[in-house]
VOBA-1610 file (N, C-alpha, C; in pm, whole numbers, padded with zeros to 5 digits, always signed):
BEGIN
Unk+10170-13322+20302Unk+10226-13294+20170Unk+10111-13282+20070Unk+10096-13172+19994Unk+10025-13182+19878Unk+10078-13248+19767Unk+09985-13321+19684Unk+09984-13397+19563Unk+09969-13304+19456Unk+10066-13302+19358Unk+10000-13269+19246Unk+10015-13343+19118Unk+09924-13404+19080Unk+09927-13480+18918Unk+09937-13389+18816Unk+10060-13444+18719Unk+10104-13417+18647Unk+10099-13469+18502Unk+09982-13385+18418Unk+09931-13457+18290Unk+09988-13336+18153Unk+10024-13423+18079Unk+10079-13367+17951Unk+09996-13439+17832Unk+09956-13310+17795Unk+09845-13362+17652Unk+09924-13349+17497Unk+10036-13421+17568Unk+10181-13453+17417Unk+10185-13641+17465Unk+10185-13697+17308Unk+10272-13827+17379Unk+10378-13831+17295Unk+10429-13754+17264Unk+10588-13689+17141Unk+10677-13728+17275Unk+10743-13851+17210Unk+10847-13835+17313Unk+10957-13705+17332Unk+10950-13649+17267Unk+11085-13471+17273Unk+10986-13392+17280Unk+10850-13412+17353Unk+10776-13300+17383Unk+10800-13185+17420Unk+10794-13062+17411Unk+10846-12955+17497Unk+10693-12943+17625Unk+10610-13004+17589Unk+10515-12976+17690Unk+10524-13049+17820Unk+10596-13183+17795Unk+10628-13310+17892Unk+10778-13241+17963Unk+10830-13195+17914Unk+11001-13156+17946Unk+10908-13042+18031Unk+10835-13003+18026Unk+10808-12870+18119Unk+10741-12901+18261Unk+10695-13024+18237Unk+10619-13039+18380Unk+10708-13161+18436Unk+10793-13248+18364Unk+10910-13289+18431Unk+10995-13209+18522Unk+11031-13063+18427Unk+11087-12973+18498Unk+10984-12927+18652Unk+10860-12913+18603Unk+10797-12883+18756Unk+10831-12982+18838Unk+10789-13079+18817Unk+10890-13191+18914Unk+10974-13224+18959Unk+11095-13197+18894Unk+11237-13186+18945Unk+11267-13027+19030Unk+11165-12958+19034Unk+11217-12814+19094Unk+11124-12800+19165Unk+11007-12892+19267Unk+10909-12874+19314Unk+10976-12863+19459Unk+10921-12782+19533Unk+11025-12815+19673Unk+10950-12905+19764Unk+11035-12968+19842Unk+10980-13071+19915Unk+10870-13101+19946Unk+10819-12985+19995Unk+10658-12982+20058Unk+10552-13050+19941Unk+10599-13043+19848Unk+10526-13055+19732Unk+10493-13193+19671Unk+10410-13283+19675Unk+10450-13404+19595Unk+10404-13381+19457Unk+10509-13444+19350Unk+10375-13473+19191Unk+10424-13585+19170Unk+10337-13641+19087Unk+10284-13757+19054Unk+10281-13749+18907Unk+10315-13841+18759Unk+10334-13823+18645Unk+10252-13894+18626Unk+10137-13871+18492Unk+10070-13942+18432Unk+10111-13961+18333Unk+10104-14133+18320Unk+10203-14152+18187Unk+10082-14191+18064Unk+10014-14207+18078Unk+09945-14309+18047Unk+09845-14299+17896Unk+09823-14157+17886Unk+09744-14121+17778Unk+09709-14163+17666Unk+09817-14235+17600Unk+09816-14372+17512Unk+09788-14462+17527Unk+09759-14517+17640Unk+09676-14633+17667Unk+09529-14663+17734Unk+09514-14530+17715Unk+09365-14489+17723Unk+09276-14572+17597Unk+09164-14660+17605Unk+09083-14690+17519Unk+09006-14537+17493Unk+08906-14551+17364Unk+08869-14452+17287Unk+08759-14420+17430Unk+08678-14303+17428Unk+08604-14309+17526Unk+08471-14307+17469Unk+08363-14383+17509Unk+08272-14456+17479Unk+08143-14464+17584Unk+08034-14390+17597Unk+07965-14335+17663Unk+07907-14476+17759Unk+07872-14525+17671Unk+07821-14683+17706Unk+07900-14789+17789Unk+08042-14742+17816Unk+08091-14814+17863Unk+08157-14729+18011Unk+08164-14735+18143Unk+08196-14671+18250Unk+08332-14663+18279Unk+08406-14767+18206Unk+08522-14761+18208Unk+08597-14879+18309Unk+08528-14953+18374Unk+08535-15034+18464Unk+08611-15183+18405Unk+08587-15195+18302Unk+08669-15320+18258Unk+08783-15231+18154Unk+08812-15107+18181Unk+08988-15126+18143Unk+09045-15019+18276Unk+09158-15140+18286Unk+09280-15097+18402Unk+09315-14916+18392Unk+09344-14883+18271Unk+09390-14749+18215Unk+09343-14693+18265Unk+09160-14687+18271Unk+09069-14560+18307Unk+09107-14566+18435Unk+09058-14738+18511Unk+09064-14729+18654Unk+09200-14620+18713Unk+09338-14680+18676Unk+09408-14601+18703Unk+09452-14504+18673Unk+09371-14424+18601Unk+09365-14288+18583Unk+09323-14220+18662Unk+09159-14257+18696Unk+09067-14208+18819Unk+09121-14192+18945Unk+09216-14330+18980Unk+09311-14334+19080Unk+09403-14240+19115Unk+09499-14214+18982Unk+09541-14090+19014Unk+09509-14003+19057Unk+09401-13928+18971Unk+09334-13819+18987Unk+09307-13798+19168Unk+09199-13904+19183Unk+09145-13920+19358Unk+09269-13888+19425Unk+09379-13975+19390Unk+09451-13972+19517Unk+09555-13795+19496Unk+09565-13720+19411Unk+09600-13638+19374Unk+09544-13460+19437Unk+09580-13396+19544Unk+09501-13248+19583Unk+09475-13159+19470Unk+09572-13170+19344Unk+09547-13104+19260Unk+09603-13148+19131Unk+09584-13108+18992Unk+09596-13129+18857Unk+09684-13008+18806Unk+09813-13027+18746Unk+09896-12902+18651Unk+09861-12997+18521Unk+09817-12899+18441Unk+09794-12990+18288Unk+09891-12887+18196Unk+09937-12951+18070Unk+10068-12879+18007Unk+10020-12955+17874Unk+09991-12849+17742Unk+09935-12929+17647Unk+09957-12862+17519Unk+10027-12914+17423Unk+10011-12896+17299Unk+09847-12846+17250Unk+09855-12776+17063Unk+09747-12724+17017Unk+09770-12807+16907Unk+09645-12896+16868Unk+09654-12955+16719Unk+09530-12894+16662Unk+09558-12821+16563Unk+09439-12796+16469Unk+09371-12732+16553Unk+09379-12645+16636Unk+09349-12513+16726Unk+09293-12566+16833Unk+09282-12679+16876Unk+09200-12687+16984Unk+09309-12819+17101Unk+09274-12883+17163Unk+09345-13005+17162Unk+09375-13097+17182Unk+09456-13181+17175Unk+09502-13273+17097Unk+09415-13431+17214Unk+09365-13484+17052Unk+09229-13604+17051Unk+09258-13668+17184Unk+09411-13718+17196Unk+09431-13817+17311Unk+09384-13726+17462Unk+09388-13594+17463Unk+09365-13531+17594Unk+09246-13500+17638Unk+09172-13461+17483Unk+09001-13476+17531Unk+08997-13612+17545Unk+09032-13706+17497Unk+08962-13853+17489Unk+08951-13875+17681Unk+09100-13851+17764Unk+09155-13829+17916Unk+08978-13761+17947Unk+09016-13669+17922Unk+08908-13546+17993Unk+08788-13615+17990Unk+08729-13681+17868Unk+08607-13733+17843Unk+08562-13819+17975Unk+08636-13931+18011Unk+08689-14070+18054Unk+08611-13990+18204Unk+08677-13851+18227Unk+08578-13809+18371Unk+08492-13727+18376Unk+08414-13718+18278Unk+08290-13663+18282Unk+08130-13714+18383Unk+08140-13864+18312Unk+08050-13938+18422Unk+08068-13991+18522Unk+08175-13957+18585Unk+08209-14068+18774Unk+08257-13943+18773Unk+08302-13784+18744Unk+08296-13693+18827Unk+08418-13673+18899Unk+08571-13736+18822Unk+08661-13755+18900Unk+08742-13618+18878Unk+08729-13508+18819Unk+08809-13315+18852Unk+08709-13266+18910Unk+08542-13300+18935Unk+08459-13217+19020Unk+08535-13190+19110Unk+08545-12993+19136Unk+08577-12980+19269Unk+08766-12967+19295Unk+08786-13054+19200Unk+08948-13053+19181Unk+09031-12923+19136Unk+09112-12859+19235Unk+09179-12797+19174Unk+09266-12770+19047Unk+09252-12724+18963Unk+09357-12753+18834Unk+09387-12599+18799Unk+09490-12625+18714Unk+09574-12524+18636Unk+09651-12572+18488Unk+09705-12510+18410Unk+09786-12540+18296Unk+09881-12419+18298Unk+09968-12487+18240Unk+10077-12395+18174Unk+10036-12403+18014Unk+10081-12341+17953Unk+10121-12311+17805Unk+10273-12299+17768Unk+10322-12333+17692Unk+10432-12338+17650Unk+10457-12261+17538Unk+10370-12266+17446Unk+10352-12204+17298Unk+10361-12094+17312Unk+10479-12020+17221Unk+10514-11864+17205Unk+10390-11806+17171Unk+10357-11706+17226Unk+10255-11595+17185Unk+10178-11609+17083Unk+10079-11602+17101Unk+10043-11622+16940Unk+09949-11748+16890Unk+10032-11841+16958Unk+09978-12001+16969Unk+09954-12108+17068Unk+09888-12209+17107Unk+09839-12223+17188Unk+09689-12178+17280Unk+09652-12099+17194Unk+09524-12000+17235Unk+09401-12126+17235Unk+09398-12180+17162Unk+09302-12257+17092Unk+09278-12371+17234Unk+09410-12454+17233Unk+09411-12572+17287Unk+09356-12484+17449Unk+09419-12407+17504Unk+09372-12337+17657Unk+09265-12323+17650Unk+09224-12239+17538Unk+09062-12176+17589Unk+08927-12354+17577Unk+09003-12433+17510Unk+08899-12552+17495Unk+08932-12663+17597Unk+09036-12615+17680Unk+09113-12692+17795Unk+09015-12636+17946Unk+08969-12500+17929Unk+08906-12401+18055Unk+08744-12422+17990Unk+08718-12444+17893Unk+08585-12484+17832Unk+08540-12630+17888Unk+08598-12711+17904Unk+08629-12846+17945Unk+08622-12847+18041Unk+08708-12835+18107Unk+08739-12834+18274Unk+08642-12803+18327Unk+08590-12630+18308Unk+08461-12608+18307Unk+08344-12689+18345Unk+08317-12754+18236Unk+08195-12826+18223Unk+08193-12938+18312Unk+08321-12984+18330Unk+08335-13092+18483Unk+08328-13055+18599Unk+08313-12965+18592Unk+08349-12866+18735Unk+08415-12886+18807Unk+08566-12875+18737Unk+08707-12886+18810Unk+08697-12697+18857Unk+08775-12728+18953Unk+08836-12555+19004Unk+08914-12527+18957Unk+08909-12450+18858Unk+08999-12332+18828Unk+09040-12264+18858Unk+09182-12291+18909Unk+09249-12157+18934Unk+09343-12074+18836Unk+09249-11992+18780Unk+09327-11896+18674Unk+09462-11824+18714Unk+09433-11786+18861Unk+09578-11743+18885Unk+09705-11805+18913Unk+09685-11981+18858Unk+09791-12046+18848Unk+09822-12121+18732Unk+09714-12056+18611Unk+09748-12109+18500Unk+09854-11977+18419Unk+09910-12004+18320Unk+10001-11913+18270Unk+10062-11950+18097Unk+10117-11810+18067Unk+10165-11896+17945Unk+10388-11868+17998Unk+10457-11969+17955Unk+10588-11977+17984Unk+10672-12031+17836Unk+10699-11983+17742Unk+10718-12063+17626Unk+10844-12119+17655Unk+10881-12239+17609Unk+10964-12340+17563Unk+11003-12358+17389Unk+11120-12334+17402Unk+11171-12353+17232Unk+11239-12466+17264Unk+11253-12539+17212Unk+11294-12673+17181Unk+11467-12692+17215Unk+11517-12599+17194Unk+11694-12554+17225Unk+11675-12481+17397Unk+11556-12480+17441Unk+11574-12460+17591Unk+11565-12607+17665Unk+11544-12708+17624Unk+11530-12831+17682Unk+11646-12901+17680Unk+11738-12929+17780Unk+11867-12992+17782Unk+11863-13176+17751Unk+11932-13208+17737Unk+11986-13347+17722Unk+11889-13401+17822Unk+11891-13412+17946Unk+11856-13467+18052Unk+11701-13486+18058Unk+11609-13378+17893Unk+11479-13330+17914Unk+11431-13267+18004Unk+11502-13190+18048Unk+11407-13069+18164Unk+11465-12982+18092Unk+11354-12853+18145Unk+11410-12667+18066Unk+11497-12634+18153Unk+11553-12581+18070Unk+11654-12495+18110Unk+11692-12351+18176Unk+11578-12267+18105Unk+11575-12179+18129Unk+11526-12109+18255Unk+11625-12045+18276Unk+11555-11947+18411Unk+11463-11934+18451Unk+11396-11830+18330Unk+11294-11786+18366Unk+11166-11881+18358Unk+11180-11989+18273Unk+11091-12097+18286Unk+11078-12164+18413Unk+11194-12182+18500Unk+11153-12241+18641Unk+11155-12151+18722Unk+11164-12004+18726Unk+11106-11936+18810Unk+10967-11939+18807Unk+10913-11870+18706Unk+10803-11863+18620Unk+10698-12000+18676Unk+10755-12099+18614Unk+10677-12273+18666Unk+10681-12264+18834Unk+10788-12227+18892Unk+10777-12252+19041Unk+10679-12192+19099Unk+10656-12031+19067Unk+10531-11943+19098Unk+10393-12029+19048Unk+10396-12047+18983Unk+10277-12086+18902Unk+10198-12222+19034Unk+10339-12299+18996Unk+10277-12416+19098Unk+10278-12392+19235Unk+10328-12286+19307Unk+10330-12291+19416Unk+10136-12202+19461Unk+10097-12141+19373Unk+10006-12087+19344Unk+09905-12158+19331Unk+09912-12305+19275Unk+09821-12405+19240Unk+09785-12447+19401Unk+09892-12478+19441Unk+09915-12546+19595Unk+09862-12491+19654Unk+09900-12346+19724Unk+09809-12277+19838Unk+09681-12244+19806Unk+09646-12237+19670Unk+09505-12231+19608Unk+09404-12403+19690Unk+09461-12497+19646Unk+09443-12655+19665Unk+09434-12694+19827Unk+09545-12646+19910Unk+09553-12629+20060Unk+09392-12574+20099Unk+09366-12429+20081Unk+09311-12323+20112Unk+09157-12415+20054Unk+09125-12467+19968Unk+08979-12567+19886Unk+09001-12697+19977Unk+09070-12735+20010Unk+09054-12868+20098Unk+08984-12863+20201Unk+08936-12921+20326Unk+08852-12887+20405Unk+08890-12861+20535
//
């Protein structure tokens, strides 16, 4: 079974970015495992000087990550780029090296137009860790806020067609990089 961790750079509880990779989760087919990172808020600030070893948060973040074949990231844009709590995440594995090599992808949610900011500084990032990018499983899928049902997953069709391709794309990408 492939792993895939599942990080949302919203901690809005009525996120439309969190409702979207819930939805990847609830529509992942068997073969598939994900894994939710809840945790982003309880991330201490990240702090060069410190490895991260005396807080639980980082440890089990890293944990995730390791035990995880691949990363779907799903993220809000604050002030064009984004949002503090997700670089603060990203920062946290810069020095122990825990997306080197890691497959990843994002969705976008943000109608046309927006969202540009937070992606391109999300693939700037990633980048520089030298996570694997697979562009052909990142995408944009927008979510309006009246597509997210009661239950918090989307609704829409074409959003879980759309998300199913995407992630199934992440996967055989992640399979195919494993050894």
């Amino acid at each position: 079974m492939t792993v895939v961790l599942l990080i949302s750079g919203s901690t809005r509880a009525a996120s439309t970015n969190s409702a979207a990779l819930r939805t990847v989760s609830a529509i992942a087919p068997d073969a598939i495992g994900t894994r939710w990172y809840d945790d982003l808020a309880a991330l201490p600030a990240f702090n060069p000087d410190d490895d991260g070893s005396a807080h639980p948060s980082v440890l089990a973040l890293r944990e995730q990550i390791s035990d995880a074949d691949a990363v779907l990231f799903c993220t809000p844009e604050y002030a064009g780029t984004l949002p503090g709590s997700l670089k603060n995440l990203l920062d946290w594995t810069v020095g122990t090296g825990d997306l080197y090599e890691k497959p990843v992808a994002w969705i976008t949610v943000a109608p046309l137009g927006r969202g540009d900011g937070a992606a391109a500084t999300l693939r700037s990032v990633l980048g520089y860790v030298g996570a694997d990018i697979h562009l052909e499983a990142c995408g944009r899928l927008p979510v309006l806020r009246e597509d997210v049902g009661p239950d918090g997953l989307v609704v829409a069709d074409e959003f879980r067609s759309g998300a199913l391709d995407l992630l199934g794309r992440l996967v055989r990408h992640a399979q195919r990089a494993t050894p």
